[in-house]
Kinemage of the C-alpha trace (Angstrom):
@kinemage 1
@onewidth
@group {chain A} dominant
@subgroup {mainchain}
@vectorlist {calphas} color= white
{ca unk a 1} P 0.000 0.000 0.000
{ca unk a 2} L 2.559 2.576 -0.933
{ca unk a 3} L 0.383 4.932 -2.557
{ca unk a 4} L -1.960 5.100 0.709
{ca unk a 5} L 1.153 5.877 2.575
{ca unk a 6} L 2.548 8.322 0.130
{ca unk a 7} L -0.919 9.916 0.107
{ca unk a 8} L -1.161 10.370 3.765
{ca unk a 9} L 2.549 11.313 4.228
{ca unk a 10} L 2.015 13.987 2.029
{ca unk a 11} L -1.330 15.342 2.793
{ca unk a 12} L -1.169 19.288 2.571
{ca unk a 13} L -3.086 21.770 4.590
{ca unk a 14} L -6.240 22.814 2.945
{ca unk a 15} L -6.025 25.951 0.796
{ca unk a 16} L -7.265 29.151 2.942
{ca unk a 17} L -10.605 30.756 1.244
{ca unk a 18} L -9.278 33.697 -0.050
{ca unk a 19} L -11.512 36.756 0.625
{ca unk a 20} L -13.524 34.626 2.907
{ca unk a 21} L -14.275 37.705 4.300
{ca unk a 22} L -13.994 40.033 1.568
{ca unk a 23} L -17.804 40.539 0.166
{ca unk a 24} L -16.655 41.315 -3.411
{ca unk a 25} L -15.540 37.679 -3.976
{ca unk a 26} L -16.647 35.280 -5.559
{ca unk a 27} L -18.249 32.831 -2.540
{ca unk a 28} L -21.340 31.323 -0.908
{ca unk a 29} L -22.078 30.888 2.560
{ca unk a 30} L -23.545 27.411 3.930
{ca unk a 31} L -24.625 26.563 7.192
{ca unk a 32} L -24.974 23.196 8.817
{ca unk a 33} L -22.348 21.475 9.352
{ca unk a 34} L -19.684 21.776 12.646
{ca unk a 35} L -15.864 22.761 13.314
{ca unk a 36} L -15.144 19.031 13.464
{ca unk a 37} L -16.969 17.556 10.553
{ca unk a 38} L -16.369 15.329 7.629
{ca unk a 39} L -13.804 17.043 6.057
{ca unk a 40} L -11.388 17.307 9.328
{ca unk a 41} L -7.892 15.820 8.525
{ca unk a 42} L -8.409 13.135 11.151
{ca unk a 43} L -11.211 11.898 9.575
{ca unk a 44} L -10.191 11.726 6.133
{ca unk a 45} L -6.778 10.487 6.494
{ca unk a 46} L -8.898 7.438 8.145
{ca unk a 47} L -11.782 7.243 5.875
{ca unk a 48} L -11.178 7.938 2.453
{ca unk a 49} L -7.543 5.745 1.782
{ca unk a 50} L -9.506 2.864 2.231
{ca unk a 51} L -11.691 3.953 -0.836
{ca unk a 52} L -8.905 3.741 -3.055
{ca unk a 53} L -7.132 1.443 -5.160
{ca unk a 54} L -3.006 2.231 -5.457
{ca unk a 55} L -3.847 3.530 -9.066
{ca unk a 56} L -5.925 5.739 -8.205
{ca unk a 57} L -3.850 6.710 -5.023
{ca unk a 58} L -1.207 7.741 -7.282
{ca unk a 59} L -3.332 9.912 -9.691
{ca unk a 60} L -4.773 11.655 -6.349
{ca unk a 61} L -1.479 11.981 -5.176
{ca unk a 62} L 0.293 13.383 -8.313
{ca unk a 63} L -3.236 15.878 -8.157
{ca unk a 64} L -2.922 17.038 -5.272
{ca unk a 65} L 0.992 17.609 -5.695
{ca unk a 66} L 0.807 19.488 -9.035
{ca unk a 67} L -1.563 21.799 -7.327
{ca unk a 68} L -3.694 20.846 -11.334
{ca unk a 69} L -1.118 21.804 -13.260
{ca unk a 70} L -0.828 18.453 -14.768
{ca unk a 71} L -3.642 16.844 -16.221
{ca unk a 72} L -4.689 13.886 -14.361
{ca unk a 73} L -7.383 11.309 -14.637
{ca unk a 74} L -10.149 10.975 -12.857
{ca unk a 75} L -10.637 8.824 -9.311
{ca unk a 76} L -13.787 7.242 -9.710
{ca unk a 77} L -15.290 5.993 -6.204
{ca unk a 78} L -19.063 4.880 -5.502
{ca unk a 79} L -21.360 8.116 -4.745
{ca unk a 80} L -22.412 6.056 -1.387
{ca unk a 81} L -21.947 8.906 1.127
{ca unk a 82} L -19.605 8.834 4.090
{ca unk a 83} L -20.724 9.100 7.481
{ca unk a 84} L -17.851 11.008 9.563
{ca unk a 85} L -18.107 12.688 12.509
{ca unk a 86} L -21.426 12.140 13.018
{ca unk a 87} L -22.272 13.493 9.571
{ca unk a 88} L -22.734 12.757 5.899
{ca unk a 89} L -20.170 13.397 3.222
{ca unk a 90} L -19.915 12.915 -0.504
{ca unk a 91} L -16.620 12.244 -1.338
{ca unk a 92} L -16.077 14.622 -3.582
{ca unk a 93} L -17.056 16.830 -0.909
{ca unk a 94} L -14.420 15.119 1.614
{ca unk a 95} L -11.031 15.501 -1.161
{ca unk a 96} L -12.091 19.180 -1.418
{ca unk a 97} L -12.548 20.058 1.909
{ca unk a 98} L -8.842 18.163 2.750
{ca unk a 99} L -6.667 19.067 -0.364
{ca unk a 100} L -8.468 22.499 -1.425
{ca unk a 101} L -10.390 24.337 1.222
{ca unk a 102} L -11.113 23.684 4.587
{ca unk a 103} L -13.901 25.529 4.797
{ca unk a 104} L -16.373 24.039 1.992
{ca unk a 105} L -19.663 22.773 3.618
{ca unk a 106} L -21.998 21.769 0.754
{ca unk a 107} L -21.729 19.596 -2.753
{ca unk a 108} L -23.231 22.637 -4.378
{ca unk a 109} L -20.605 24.690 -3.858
{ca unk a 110} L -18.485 22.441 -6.000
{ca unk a 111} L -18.658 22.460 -9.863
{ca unk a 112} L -16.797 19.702 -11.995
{ca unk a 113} L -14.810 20.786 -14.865
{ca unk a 114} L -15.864 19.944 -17.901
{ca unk a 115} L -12.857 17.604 -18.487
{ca unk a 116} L -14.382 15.621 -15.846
{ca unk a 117} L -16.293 12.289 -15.759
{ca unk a 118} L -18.600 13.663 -13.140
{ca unk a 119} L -19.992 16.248 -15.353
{ca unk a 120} L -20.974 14.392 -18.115
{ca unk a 121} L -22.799 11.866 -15.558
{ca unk a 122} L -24.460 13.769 -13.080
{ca unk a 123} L -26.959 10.732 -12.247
{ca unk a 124} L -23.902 8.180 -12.879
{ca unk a 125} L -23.323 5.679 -9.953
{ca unk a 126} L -20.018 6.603 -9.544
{ca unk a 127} L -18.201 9.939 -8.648
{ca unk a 128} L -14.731 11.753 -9.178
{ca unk a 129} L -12.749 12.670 -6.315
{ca unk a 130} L -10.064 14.298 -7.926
{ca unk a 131} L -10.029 17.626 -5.892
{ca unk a 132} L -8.928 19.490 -8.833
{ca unk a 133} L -11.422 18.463 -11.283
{ca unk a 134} L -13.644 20.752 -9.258
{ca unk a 135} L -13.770 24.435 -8.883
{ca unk a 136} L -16.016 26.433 -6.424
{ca unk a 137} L -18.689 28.638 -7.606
{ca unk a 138} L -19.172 31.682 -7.372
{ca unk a 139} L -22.000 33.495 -5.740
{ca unk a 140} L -25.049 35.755 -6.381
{ca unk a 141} L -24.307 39.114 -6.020
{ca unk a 142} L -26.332 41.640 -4.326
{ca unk a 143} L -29.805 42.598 -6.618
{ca unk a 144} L -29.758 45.196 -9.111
{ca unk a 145} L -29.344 48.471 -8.206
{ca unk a 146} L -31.866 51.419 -7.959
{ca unk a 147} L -30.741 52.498 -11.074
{ca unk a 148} L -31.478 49.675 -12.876
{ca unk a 149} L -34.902 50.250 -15.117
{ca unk a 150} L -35.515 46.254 -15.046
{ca unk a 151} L -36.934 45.020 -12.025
{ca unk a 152} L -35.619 41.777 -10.761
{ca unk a 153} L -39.308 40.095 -10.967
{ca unk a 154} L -39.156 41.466 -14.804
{ca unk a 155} L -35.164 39.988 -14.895
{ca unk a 156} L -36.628 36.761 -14.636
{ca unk a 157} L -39.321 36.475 -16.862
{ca unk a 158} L -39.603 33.354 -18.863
{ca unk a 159} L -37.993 33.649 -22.452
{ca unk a 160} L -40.548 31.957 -23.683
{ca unk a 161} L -42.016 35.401 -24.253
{ca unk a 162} L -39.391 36.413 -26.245
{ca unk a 163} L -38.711 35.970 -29.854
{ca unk a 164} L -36.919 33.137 -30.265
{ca unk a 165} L -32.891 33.155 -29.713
{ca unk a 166} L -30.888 30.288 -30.704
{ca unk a 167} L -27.398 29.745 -29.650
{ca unk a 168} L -26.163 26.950 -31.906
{ca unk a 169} L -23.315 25.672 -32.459
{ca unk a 170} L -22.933 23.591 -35.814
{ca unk a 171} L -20.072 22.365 -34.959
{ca unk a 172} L -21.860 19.882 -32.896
{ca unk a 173} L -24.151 18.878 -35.119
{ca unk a 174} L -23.055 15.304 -36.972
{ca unk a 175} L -23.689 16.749 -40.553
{ca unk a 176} L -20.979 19.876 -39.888
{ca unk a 177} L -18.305 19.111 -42.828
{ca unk a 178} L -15.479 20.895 -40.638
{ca unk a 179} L -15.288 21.873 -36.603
{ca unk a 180} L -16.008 25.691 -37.017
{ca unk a 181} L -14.224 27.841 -34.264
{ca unk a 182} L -16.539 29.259 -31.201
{ca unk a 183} L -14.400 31.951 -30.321
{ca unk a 184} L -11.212 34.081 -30.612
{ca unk a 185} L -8.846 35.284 -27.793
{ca unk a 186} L -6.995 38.561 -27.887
{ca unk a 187} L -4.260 39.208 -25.276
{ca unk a 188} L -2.974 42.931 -24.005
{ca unk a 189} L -1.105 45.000 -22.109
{ca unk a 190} L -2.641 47.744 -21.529
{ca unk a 191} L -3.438 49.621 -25.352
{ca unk a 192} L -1.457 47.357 -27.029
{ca unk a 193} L -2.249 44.085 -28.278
{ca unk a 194} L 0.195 41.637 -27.947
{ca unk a 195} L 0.509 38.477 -30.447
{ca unk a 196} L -2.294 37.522 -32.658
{ca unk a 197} L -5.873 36.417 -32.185
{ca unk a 198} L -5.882 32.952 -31.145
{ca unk a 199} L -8.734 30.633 -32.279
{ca unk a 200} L -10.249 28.093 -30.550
{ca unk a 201} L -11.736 25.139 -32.063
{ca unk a 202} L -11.953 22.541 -28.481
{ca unk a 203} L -14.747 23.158 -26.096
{ca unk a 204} L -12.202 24.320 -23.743
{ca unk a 205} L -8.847 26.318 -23.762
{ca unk a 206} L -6.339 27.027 -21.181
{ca unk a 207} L -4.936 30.558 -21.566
{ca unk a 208} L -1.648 30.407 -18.720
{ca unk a 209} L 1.535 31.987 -18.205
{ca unk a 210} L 3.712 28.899 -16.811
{ca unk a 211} L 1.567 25.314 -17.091
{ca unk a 212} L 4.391 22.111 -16.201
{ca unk a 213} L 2.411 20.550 -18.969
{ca unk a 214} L -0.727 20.913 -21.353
{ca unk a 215} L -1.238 22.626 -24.385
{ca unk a 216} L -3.703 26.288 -24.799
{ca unk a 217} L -2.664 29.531 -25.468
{ca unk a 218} L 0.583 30.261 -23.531
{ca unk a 219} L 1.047 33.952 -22.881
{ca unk a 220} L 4.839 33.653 -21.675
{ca unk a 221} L 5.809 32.854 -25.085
{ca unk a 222} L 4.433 36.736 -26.001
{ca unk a 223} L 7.419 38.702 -27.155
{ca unk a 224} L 7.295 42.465 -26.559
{ca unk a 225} L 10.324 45.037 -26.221
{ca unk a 226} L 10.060 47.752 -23.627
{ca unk a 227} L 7.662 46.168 -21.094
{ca unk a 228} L 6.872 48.044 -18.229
{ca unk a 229} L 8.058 46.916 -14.834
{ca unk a 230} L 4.161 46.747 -13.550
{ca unk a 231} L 3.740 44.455 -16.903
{ca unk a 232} L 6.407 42.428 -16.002
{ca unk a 233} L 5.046 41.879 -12.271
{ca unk a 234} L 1.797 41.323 -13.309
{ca unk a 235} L 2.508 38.272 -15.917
{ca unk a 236} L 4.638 36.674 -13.257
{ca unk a 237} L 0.865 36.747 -11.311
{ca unk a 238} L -0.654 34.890 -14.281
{ca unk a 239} L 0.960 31.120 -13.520
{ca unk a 240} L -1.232 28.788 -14.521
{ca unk a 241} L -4.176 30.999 -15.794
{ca unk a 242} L -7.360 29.923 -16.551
{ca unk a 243} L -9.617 27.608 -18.136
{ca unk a 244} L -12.296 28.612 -20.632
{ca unk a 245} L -14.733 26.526 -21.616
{ca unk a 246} L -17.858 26.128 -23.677
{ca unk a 247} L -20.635 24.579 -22.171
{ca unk a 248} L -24.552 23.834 -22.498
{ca unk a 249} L -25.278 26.784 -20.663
{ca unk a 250} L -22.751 29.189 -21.675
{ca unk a 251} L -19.170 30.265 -21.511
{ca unk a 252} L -17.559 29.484 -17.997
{ca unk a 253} L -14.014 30.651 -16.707
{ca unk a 254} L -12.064 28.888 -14.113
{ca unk a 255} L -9.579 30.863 -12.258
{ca unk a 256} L -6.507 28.501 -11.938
{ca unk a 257} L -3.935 30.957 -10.813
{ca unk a 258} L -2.737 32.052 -7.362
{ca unk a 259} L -4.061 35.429 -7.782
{ca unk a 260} L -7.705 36.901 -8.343
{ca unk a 261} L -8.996 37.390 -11.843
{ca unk a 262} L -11.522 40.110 -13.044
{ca unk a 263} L -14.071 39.659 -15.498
{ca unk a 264} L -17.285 41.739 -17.366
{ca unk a 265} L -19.453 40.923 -19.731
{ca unk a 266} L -22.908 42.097 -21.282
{ca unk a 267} L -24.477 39.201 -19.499
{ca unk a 268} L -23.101 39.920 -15.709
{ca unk a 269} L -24.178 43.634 -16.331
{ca unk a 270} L -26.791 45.389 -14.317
{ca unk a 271} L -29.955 45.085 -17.095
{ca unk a 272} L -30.098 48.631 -18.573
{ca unk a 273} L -27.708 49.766 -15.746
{ca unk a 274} L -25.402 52.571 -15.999
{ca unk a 275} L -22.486 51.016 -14.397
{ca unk a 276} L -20.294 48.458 -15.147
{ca unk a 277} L -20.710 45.325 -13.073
{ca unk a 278} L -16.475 43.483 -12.655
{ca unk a 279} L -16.901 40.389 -10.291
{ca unk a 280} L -14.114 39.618 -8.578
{ca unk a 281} L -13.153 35.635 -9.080
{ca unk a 282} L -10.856 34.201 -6.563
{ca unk a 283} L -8.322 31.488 -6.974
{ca unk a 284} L -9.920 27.861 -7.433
{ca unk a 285} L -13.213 29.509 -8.617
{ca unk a 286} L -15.365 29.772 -11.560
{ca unk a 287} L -17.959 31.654 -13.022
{ca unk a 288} L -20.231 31.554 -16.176
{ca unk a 289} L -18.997 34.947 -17.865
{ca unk a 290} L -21.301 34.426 -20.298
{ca unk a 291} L -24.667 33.472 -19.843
{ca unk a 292} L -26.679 32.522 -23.395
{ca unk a 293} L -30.224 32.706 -22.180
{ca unk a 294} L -29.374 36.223 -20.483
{ca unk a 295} L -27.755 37.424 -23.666
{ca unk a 296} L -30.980 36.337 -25.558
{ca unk a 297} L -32.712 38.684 -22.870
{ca unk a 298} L -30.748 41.664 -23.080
{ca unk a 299} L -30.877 41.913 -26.813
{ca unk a 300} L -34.223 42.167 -26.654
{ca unk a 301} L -34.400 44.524 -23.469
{ca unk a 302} L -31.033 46.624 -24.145
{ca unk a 303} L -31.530 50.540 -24.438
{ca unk a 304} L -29.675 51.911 -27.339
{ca unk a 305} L -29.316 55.361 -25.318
{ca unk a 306} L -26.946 53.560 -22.060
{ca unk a 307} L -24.392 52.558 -24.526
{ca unk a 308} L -21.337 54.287 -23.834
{ca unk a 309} L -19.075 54.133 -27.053
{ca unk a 310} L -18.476 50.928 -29.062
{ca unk a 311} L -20.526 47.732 -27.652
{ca unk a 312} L -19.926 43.991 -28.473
{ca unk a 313} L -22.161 42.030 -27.125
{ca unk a 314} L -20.649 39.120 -27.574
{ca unk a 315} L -17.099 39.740 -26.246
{ca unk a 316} L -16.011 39.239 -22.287
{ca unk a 317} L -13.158 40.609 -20.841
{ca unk a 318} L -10.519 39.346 -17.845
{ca unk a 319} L -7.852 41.302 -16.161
{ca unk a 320} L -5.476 38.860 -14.372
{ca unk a 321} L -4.865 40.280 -10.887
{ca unk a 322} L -5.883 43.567 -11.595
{ca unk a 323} L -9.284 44.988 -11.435
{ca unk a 324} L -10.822 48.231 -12.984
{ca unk a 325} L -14.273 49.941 -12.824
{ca unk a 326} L -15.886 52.032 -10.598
{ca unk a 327} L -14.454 50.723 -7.597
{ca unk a 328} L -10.672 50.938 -8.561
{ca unk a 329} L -8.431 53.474 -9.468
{ca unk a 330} L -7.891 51.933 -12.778
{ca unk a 331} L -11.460 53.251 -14.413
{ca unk a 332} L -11.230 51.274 -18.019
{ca unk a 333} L -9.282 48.149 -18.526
{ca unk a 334} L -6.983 49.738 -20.899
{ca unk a 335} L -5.567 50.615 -17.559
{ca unk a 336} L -4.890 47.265 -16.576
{ca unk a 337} L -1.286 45.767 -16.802
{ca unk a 338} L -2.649 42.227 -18.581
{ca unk a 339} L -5.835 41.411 -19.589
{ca unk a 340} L -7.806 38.955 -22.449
{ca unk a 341} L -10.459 39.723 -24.609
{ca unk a 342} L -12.884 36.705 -25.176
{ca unk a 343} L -14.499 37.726 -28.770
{ca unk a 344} L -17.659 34.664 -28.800
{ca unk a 345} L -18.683 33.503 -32.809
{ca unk a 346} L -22.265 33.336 -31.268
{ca unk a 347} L -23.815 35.143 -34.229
{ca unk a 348} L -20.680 36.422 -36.075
């Protein structure tokens, strides 16, 4: 049993919840469980070994010692919950809370990647507990603001109401003679755009700085003369980026990094708001920055008059560890050191 005892002998302190306290992150608050629950150390080291073949011991290990930044498969267990402490666990509930962060209290908190068995098989008998085929999600921010001219009970009426708005992607469909491409990335530093637009034809991309292995769009291989010393900070920040993916329900980003990313996008705007909405997305957590049935909404519900200069409605843009906006010094992201801009081939 060398890979239970490799496991155990290097099991690593949960990752702290960054901005735990901080308001403007990314998180969501559960109640229910106690100090001492399924997820304490004790516990697990006891518990979930036993799970676990030496195969898959291995994979978890070389997981959890890459931090994700090699790919690894996935560590298929029964979904049979585990009773520790006195309370229930899933187990991919019980990996998270031990390898990534001690203070996760609830399944729904977790999302798996799309890389992962688990979320192609929601209903599937069995369940990954690779801890870094998840990410956490982020939470609801507070309701639209008094300035908003959409109410939140108009926000959510059904779309059925609405002319109908198809987001469809052909490549997908059996009779598409080539895959087409659903969107283009575009990397800068500040005004200047740096390399050229890079396509993406896979479902997901990773867009990173430093990855020990994988294949994406690697920014540190972006030549530029005279880069600014904040520049140069701020791309040693980047590490392992992010993940962007394409998914049933729109475009989600996974922050991979050590640092906090910043994102906007028509569809995480205020409805008819006057001020731009950047959510704050902290390390190990994702967010759909790009919601389709939204965007069907606010095409039909947009105000001509509140657009300030030129509007895409299909782009999204991310500032690695640097935000902008209303509540930063930096006002427009041309002011940030590094940032992406996601261009979607949604009706394009």
């Amino acid at each position: 049993m060398l890979g239970m005892w490799r496991l155990v002998a290097n099991l690593r302190a949960p990752e702290a919840a960054p901005g735990s306290r901080d308001f403007g992150s990314c998180h969501l608050a559960f109640r229910g469980l106690g100090q001492r629950d399924a997820g304490s150390p004790e516990a697990g080291q006891e518990a979930m070994p036993r799970t676990l073949k030496e195969k898959a011991l291995d994979t978890l290990l070389e997981a959890v010692e890459s931090k994700g930044g090699l790919p690894s498969d996935c560590v298929l267990v029964s979904r049979t919950e585990l009773r520790l402490g006195g309370h229930a666990a899933s187990p991919q509930l019980l990996v998270c809370k031990l390898y990534r962060w001690s203070d996760l209290q609830h399944p729904a908190q977790l999302k798996p990647l799309c890389e992962c068995k688990s979320f192609w098989g929601p209903d599937s008998p069995t369940v990954c507990c690779n801890p870094y085929h998840y990410s956490r999600l982020c939470g609801p921010e507070s309701p639209p603001p008094p300035y908003s001219r959409l109410s939140p009970n108009e926000e959510h009426k059904p779309l059925a109401r609405l002319p109908a708005c198809v987001f469809a992607d052909a490549s997908m469909s059996p009779d598409a003679p080539k895959q087409r491409h659903w969107c283009n990335v575009a990397y800068w530093e500040h005004r200047t755009r740096v390399g050229r637009l890079y396509t993406v034809y896979e479902h997901s991309v990773s867009i990173f700085y430093d990855l020990p292995q994988g294949t994406g769009f690697c920014l540190g291989q972006l030549n530029l003369e005279h880069r600014s010393s904040t520049v140069q900070r701020t791309r040693g920040k980047i590490g392992y980026g992010i993940l962007l993916s394409k998914e049933p329900d729109g475009v989600w980003a996974y922050n991979r990094s050590e640092h906090p990313i910043f994102v906007n996008s028509p569809t995480l705007d205020a409805p008819n708001g006057r001020s731009l909405v950047v959510r704050k997305v902290m390390p190990g957590f994702s967010i759909k920055v790009f919601d389709y049935e939204r965007s069907c909404l606010l095409r039909y519900t947009a105000e001509a008059e509140l657009l300030d200069g030129p509007y895409d409605p299909n782009s999204v843009r991310i500032s690695f560890a640097k935000g902008w906006g209303p509540c930063y010094s930096r006002q427009f992201i041309t002011s940030c050191p590094c940032w992406l801009e996601i261009l979607l081939n949604n009706h394009r």
